[in-house]
N, CA, C and O atoms as CSV, one atom per row, in Angstrom:
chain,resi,resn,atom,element,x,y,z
A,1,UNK,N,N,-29.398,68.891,19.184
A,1,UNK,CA,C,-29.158,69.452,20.488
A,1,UNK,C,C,-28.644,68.377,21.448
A,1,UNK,O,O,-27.729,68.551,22.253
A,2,UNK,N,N,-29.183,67.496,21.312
A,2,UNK,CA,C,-29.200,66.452,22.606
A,2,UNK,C,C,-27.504,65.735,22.184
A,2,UNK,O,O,-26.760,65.369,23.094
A,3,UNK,N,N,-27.149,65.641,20.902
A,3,UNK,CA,C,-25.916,65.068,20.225
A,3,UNK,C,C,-24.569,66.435,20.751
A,3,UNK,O,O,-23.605,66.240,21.490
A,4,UNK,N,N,-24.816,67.253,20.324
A,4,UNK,CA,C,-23.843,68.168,21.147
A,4,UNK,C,C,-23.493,68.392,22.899
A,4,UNK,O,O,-22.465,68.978,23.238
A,5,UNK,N,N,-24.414,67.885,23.854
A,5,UNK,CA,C,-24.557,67.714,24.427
A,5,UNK,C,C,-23.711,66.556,25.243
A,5,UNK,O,O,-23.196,66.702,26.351
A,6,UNK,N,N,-23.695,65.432,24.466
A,6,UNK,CA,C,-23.502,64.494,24.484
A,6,UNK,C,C,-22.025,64.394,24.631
A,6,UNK,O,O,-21.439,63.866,25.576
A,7,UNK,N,N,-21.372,65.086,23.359
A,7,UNK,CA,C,-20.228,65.616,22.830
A,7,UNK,C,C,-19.608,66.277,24.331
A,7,UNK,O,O,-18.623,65.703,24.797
A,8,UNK,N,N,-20.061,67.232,24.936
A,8,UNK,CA,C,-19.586,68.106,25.602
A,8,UNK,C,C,-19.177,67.193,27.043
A,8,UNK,O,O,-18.349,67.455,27.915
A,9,UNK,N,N,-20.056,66.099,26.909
A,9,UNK,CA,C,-20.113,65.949,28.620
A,9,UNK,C,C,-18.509,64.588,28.147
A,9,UNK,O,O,-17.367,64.523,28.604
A,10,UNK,N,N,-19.249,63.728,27.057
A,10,UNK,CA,C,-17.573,63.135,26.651
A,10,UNK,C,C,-16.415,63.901,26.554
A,10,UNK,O,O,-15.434,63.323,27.022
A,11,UNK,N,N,-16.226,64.881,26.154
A,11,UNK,CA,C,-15.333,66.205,26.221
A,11,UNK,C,C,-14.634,66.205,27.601
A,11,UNK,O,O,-13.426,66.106,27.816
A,12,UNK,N,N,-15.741,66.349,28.575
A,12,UNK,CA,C,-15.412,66.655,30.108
A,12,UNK,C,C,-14.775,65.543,30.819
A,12,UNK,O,O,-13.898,65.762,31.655
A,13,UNK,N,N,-15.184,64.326,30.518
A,13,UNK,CA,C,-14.671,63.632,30.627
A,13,UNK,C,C,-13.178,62.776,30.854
A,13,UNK,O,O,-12.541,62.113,31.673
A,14,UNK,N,N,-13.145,63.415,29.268
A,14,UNK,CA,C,-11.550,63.040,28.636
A,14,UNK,C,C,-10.883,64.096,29.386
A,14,UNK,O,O,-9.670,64.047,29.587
A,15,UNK,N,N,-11.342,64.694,29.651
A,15,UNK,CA,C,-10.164,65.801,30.109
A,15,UNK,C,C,-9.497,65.748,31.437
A,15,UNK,O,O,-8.403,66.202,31.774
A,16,UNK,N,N,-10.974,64.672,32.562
A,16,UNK,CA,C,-10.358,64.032,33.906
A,16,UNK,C,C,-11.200,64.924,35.059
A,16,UNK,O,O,-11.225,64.875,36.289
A,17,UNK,N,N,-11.862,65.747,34.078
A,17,UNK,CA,C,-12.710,66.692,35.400
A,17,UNK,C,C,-13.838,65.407,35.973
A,17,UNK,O,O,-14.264,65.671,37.097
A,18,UNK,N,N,-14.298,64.272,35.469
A,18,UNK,CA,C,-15.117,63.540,35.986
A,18,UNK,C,C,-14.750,62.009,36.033
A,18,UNK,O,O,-15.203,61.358,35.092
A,19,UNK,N,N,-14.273,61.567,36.634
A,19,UNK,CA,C,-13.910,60.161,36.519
A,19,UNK,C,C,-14.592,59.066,36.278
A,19,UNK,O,O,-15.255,58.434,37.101
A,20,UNK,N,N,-14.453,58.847,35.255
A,20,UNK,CA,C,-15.403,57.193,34.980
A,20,UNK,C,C,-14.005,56.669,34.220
A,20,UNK,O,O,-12.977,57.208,33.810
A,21,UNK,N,N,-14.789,54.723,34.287
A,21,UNK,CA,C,-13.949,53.677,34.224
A,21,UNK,C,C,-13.192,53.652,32.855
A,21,UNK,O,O,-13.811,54.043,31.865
A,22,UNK,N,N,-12.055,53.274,32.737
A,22,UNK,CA,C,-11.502,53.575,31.389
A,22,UNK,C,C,-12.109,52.741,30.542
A,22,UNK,O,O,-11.995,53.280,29.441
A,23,UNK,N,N,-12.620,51.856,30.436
A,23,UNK,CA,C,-13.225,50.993,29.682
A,23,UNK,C,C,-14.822,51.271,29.277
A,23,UNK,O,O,-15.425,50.599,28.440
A,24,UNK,N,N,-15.555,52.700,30.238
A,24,UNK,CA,C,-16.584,53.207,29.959
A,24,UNK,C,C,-16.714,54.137,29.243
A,24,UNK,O,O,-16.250,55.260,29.440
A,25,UNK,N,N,-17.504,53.703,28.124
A,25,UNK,CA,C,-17.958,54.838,27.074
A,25,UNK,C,C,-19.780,55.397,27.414
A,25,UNK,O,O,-20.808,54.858,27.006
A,26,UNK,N,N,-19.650,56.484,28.181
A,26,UNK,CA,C,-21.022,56.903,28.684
A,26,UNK,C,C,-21.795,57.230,27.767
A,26,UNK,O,O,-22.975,56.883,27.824
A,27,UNK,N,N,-21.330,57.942,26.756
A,27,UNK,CA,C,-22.017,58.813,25.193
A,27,UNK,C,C,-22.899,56.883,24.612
A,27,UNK,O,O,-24.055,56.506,24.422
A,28,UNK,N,N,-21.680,56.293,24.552
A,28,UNK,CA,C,-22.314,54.550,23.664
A,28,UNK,C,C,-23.138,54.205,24.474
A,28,UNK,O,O,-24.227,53.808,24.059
A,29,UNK,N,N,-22.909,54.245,25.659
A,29,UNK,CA,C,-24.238,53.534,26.908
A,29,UNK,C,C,-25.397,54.288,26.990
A,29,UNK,O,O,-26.523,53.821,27.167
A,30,UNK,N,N,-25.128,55.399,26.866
A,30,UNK,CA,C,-26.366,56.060,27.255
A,30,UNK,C,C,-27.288,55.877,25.556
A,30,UNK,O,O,-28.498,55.653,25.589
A,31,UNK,N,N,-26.597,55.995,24.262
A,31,UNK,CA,C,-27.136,56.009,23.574
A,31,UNK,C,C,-27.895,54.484,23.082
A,31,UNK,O,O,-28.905,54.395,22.384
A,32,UNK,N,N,-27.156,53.433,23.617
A,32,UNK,CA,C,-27.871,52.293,23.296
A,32,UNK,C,C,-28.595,51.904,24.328
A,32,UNK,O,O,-29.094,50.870,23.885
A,33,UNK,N,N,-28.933,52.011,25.242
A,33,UNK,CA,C,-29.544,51.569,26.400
A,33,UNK,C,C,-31.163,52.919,25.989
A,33,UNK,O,O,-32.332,52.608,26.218
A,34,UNK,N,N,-30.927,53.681,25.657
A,34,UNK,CA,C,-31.684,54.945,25.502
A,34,UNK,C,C,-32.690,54.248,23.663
A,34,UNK,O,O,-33.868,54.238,23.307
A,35,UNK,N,N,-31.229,53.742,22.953
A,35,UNK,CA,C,-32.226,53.023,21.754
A,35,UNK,C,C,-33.313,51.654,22.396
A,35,UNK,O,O,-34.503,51.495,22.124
A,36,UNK,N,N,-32.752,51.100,22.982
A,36,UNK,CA,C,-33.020,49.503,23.623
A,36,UNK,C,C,-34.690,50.109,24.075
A,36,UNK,O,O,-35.738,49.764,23.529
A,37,UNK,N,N,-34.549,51.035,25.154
A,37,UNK,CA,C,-35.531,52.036,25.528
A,37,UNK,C,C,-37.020,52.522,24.571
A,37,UNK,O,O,-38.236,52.332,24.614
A,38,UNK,N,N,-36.113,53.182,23.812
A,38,UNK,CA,C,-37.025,53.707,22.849
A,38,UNK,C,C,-37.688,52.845,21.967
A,38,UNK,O,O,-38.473,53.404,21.201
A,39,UNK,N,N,-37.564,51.471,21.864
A,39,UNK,CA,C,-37.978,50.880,20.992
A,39,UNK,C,C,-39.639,50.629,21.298
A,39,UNK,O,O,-40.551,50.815,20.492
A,40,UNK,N,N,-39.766,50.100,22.855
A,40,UNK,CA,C,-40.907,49.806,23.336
A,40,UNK,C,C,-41.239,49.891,24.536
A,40,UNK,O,O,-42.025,49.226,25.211
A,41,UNK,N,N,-40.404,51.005,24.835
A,41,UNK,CA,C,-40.577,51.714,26.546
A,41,UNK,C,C,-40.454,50.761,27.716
A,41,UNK,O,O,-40.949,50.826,28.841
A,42,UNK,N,N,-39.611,49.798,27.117
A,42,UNK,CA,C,-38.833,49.377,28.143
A,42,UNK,C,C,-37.380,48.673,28.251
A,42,UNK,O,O,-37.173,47.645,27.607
A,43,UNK,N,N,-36.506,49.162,28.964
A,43,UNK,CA,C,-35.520,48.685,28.921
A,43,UNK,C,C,-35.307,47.327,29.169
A,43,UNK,O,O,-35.674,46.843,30.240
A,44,UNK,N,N,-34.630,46.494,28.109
A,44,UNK,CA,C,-34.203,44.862,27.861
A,44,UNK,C,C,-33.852,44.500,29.904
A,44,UNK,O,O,-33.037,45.083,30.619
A,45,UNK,N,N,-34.682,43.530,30.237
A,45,UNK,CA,C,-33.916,43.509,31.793
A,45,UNK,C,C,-32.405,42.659,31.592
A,45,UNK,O,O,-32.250,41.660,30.890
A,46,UNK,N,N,-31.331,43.367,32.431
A,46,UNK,CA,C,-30.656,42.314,32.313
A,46,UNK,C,C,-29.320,42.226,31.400
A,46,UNK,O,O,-28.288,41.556,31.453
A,47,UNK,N,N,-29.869,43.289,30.480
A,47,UNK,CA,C,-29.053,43.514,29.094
A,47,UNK,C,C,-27.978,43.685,29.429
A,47,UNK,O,O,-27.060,42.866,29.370
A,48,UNK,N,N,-27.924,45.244,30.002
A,48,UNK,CA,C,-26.694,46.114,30.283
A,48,UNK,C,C,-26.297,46.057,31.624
A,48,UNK,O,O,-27.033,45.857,32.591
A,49,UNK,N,N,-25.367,46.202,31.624
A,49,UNK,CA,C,-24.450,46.284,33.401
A,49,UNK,C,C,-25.297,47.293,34.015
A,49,UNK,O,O,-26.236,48.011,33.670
A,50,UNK,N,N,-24.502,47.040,35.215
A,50,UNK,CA,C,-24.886,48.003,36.201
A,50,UNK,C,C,-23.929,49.507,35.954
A,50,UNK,O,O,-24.333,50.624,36.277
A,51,UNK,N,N,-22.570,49.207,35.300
A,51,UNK,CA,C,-22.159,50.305,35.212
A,51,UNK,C,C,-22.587,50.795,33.572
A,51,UNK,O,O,-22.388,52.005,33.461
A,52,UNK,N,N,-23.069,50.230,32.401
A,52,UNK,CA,C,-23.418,50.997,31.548
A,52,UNK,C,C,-24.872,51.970,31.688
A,52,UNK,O,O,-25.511,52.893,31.183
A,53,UNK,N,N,-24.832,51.147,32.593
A,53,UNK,CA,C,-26.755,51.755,33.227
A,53,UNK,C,C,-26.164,52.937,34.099
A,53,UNK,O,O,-26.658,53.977,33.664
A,54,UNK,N,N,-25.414,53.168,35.022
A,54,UNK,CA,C,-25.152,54.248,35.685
A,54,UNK,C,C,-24.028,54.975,34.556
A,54,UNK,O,O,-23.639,56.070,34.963
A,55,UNK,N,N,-23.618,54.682,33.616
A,55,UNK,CA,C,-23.183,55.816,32.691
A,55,UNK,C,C,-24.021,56.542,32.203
A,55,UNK,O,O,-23.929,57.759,32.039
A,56,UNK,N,N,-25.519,55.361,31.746
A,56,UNK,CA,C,-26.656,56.522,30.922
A,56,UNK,C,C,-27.609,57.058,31.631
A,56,UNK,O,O,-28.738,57.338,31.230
A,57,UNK,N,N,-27.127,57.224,32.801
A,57,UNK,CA,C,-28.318,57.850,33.896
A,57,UNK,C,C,-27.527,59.217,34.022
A,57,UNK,O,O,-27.990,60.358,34.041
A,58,UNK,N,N,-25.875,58.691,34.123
A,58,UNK,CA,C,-25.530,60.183,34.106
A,58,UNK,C,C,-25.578,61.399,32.884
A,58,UNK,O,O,-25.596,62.600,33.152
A,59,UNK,N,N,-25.586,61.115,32.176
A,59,UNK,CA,C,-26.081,61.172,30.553
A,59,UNK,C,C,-27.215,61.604,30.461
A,59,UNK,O,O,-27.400,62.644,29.828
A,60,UNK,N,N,-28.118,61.027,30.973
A,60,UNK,CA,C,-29.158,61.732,30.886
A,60,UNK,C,C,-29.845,63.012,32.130
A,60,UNK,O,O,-30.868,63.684,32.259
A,61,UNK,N,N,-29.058,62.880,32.569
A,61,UNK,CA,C,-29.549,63.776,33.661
A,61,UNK,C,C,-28.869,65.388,32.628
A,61,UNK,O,O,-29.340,66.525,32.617
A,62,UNK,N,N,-27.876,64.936,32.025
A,62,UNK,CA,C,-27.839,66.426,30.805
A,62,UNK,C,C,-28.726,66.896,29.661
A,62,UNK,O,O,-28.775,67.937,29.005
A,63,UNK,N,N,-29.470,65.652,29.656
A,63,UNK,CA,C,-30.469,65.706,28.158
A,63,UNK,C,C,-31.885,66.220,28.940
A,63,UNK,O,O,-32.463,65.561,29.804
A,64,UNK,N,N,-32.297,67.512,28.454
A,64,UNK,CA,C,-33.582,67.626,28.609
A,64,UNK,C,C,-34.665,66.981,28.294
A,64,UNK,O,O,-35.547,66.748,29.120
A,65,UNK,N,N,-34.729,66.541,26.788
A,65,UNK,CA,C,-35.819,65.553,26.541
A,65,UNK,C,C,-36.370,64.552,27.471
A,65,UNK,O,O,-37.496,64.292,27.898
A,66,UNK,N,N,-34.845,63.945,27.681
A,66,UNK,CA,C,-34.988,62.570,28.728
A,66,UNK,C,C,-35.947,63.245,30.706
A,66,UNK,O,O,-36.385,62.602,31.660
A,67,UNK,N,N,-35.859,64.543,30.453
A,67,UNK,CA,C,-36.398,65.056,31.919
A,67,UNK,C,C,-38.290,65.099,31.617
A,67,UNK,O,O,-39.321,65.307,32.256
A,68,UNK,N,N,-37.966,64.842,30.578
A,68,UNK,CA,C,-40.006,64.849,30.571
A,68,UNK,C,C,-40.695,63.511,29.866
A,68,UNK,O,O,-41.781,63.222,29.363
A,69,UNK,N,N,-39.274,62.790,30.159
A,69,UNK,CA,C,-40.102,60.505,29.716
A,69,UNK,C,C,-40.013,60.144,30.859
A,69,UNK,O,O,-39.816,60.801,31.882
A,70,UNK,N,N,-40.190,58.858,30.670
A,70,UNK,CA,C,-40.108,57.858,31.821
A,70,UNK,C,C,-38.754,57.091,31.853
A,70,UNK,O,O,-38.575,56.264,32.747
A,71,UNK,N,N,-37.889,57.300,31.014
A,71,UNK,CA,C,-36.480,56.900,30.367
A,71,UNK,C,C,-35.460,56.781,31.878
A,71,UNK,O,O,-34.978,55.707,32.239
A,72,UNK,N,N,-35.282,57.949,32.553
A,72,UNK,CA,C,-34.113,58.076,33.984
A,72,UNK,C,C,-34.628,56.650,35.046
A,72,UNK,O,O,-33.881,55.881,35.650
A,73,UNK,N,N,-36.112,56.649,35.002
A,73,UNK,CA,C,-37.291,55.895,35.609
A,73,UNK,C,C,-37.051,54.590,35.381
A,73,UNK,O,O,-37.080,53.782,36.309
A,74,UNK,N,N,-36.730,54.155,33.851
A,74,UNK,CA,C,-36.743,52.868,33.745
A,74,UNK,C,C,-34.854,52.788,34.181
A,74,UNK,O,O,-34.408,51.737,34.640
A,75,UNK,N,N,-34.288,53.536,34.045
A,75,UNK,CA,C,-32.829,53.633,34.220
A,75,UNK,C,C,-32.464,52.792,35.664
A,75,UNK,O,O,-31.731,51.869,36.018
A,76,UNK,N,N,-33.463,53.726,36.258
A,76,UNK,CA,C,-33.214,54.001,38.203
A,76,UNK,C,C,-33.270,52.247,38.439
A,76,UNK,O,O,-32.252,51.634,38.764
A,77,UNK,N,N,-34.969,51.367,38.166
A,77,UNK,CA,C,-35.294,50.612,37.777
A,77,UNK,C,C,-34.252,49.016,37.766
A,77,UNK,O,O,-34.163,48.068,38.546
A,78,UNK,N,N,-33.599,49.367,36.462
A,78,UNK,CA,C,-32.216,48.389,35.944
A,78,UNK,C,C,-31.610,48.661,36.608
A,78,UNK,O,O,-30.829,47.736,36.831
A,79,UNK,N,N,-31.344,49.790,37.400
A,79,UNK,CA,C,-29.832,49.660,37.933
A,79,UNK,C,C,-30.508,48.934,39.923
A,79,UNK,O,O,-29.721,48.377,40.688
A,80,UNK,N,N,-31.865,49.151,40.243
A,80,UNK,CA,C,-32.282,48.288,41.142
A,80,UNK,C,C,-31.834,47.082,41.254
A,80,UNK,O,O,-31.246,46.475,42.149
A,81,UNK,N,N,-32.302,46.748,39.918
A,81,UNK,CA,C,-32.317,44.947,39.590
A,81,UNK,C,C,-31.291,44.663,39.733
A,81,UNK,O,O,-30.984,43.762,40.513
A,82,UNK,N,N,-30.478,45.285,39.080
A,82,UNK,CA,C,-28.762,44.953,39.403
A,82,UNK,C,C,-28.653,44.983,40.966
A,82,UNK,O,O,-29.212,44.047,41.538
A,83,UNK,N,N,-28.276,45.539,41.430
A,83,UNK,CA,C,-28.261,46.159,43.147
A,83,UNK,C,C,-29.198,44.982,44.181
A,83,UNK,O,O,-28.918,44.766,45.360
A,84,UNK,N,N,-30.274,44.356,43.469
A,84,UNK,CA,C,-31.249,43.370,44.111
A,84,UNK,C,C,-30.415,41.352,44.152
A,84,UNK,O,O,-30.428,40.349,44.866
A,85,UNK,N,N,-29.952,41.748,43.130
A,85,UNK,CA,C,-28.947,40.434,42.768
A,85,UNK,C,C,-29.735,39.717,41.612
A,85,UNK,O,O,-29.674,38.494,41.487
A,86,UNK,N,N,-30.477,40.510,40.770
A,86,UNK,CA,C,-31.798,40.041,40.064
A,86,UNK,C,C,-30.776,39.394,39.046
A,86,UNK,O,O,-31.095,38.305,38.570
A,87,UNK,N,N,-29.624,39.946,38.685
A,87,UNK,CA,C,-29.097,40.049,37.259
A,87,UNK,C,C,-27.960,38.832,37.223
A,87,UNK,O,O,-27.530,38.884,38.376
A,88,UNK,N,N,-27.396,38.009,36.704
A,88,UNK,CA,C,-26.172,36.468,36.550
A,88,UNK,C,C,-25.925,36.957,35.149
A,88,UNK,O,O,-26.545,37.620,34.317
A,89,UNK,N,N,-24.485,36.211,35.255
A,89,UNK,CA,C,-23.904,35.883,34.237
A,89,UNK,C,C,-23.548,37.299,33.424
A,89,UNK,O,O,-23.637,37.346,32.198
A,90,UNK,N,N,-23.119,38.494,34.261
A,90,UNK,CA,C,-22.328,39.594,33.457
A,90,UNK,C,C,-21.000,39.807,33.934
A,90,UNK,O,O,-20.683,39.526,35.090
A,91,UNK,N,N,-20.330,40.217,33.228
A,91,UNK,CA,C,-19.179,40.722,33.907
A,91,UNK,C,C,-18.966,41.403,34.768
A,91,UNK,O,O,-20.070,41.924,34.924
A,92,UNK,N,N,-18.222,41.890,35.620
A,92,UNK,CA,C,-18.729,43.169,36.928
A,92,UNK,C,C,-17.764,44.058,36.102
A,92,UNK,O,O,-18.014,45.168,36.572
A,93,UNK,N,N,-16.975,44.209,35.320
A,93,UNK,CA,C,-16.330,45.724,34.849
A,93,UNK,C,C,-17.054,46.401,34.016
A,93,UNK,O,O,-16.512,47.153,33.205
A,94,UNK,N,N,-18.411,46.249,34.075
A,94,UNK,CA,C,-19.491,46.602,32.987
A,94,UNK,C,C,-19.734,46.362,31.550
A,94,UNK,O,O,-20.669,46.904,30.961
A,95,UNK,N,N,-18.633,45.293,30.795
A,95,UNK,CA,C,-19.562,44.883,29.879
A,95,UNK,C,C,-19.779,43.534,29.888
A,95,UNK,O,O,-19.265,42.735,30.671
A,96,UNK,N,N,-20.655,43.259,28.885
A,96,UNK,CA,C,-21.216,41.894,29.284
A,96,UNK,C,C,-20.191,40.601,28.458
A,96,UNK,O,O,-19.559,40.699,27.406
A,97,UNK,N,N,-20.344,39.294,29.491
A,97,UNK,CA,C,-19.726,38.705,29.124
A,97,UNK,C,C,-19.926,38.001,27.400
A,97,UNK,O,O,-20.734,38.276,26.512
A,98,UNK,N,N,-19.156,37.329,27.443
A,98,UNK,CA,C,-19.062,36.460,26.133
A,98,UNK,C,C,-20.041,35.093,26.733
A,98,UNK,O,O,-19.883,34.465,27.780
A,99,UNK,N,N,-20.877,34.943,25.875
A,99,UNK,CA,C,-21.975,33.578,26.362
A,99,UNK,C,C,-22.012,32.882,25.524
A,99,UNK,O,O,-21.935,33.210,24.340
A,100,UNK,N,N,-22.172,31.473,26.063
A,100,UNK,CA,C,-22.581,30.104,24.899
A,100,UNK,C,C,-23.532,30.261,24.444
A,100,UNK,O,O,-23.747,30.006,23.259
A,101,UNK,N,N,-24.696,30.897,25.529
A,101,UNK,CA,C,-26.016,31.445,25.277
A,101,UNK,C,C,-26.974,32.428,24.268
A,101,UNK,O,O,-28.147,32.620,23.945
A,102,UNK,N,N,-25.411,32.966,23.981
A,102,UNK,CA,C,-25.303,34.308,23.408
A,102,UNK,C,C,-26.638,34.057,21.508
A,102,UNK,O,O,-27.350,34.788,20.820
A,103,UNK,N,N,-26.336,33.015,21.522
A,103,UNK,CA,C,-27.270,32.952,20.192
A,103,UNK,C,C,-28.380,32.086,20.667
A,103,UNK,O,O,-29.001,31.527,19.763
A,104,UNK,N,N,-28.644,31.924,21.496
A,104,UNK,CA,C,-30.366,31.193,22.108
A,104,UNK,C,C,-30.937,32.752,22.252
A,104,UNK,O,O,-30.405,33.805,22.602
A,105,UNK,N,N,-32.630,32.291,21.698
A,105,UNK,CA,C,-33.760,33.258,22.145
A,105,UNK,C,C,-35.016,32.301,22.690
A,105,UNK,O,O,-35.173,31.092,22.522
A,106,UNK,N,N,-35.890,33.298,23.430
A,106,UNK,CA,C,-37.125,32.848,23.876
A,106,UNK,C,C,-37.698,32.878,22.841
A,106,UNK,O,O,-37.571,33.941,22.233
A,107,UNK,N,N,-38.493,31.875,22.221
A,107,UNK,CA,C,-39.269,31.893,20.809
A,107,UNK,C,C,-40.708,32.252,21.927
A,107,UNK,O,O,-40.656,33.448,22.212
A,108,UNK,N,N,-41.714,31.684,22.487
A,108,UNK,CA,C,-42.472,31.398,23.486
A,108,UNK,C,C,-42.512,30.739,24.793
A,108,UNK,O,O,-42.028,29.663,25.143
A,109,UNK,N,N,-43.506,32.015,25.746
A,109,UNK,CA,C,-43.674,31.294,26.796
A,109,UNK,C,C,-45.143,30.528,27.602
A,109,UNK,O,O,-45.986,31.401,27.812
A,110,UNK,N,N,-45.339,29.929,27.806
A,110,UNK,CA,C,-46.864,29.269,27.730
A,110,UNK,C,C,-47.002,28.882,29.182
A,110,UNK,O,O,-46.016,28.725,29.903
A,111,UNK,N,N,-48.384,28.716,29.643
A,111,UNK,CA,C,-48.720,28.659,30.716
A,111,UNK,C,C,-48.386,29.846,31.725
A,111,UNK,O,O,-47.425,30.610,31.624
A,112,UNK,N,N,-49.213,29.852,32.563
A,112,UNK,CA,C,-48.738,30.741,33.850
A,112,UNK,C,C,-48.802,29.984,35.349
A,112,UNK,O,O,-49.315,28.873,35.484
A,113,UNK,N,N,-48.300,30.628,36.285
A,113,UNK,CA,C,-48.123,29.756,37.366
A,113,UNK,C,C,-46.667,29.861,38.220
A,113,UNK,O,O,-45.715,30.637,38.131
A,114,UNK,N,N,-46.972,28.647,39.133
A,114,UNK,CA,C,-45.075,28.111,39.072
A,114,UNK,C,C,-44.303,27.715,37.426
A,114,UNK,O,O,-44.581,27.803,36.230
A,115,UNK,N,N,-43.210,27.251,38.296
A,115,UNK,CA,C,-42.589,27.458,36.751
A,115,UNK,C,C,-42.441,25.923,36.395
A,115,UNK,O,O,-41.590,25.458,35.637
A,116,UNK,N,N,-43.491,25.162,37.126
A,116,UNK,CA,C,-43.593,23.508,36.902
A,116,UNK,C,C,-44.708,23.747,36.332
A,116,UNK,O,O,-45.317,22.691,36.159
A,117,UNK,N,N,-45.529,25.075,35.777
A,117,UNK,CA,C,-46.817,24.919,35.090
A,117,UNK,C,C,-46.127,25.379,34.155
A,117,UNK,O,O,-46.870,25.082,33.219
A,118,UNK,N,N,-45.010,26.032,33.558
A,118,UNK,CA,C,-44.821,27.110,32.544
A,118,UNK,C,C,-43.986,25.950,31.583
A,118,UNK,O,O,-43.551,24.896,32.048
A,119,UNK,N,N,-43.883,26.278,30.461
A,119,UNK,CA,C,-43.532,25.549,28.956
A,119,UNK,C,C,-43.007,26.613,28.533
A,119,UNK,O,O,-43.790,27.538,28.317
A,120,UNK,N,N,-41.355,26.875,28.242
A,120,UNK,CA,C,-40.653,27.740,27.467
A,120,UNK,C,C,-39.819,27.505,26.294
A,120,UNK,O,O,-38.637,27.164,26.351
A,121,UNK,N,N,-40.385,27.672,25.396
A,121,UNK,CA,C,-39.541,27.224,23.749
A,121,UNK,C,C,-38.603,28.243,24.178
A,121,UNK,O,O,-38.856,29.126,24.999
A,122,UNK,N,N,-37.077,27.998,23.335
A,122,UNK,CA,C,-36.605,28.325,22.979
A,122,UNK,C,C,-35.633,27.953,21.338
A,122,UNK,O,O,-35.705,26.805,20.900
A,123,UNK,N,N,-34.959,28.799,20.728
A,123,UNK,CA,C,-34.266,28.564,19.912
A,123,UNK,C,C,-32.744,28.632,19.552
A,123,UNK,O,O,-32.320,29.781,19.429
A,124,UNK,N,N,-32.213,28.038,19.439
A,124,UNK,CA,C,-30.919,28.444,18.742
A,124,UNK,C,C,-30.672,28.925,17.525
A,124,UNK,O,O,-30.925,28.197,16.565
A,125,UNK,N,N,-30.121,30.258,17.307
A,125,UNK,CA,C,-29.963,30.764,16.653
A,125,UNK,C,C,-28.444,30.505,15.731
A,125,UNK,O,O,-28.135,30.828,14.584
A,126,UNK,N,N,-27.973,30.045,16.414
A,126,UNK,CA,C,-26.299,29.785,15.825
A,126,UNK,C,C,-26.089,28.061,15.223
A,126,UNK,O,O,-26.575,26.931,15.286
A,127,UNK,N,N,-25.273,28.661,14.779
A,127,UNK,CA,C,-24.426,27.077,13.783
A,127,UNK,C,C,-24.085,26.021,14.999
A,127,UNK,O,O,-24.221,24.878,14.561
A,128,UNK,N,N,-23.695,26.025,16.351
A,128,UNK,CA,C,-23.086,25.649,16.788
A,128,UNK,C,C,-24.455,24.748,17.875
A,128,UNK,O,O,-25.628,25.095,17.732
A,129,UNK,N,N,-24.119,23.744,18.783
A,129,UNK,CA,C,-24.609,23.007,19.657
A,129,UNK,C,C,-24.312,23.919,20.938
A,129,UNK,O,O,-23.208,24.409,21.177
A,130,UNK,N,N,-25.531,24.086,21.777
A,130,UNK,CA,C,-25.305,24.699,22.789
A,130,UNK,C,C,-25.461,24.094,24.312
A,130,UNK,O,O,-26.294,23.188,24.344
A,131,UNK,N,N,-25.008,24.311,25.255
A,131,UNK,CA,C,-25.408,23.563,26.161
A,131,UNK,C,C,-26.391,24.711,27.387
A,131,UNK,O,O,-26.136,25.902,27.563
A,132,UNK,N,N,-27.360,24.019,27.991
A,132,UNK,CA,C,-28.008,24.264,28.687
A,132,UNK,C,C,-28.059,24.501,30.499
A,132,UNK,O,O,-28.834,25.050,31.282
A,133,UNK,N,N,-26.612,23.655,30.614
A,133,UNK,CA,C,-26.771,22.996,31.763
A,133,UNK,C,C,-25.514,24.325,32.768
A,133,UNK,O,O,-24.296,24.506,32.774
A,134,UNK,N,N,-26.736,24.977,33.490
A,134,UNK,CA,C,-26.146,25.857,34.811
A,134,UNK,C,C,-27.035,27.035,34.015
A,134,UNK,O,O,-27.207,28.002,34.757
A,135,UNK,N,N,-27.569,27.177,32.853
A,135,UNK,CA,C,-28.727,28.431,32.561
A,135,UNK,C,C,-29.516,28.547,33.087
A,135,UNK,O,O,-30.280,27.653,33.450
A,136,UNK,N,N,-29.613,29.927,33.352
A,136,UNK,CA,C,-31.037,30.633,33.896
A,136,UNK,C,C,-31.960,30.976,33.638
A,136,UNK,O,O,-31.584,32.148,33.604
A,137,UNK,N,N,-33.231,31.061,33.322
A,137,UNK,CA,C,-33.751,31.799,32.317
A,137,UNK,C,C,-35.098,32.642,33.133
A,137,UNK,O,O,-35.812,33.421,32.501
């Protein structure tokens, strides 16, 4: 149900009755931001743009399921953070940039406090040497 749905509103789309960015695929945003979601009820901060986040809000405002989670909620949420200036280092045409960063993860974070009490491992994940210097974390 929710996949036909989906279908219909991309349908409407293409056809020009609703204008979104040519480079926005609302059906892909809404569905990965909606997986990202579903994994552990909360959306990755930060992940997705501000405009893939307002593609899957519109998206979901067609899906019934999504009218009885907390899913639109965490949507509303991300697209705050964005709007707050919470979010660096994305592209503004909504997808995200290409990063040096792109293969570093948080392995652990230790201590609590300021962040002159806190100790954050991280890892590199890639073949390559990465640099650190102007990251945020």
């Amino acid at each position: 149900m929710g996949r036909a749905i989906l279908a219909g509103i991309v349908t409407v789309m293409a056809c020009g009755a609703l204008a979104a960015p040519a480079a926005a695929d609302p059906a892909q945003d809404y569905q990965g931001i909606r997986a990202d979601w579903t994994a552990d009820g909360v959306i990755t901060p930060c992940r997705w743009s501000e405009q893939q986040l307002e593609n899957a809000r519109f998206v979901s405002a067609f899906v019934p399921q999504d009218q009885y989670t907390e899913f639109p909620a965490a949507i509303d949420r991300e697209i705050a953070r964005w709007r707050a200036g919470r979010c660096s280092g994305q592209v503004p045409d909504g997808r995200r940039a290409s990063s040096a960063l792109a293969s570093v993860t948080i392995v652990r974070v230790s201590g609590r406090g300021k962040a002159a009490r806190e100790l954050v491992r991280i890892r590199n994940r890639g073949n390559r040497t990465v640099s650190l210097a102007g990251a945020t974390l």
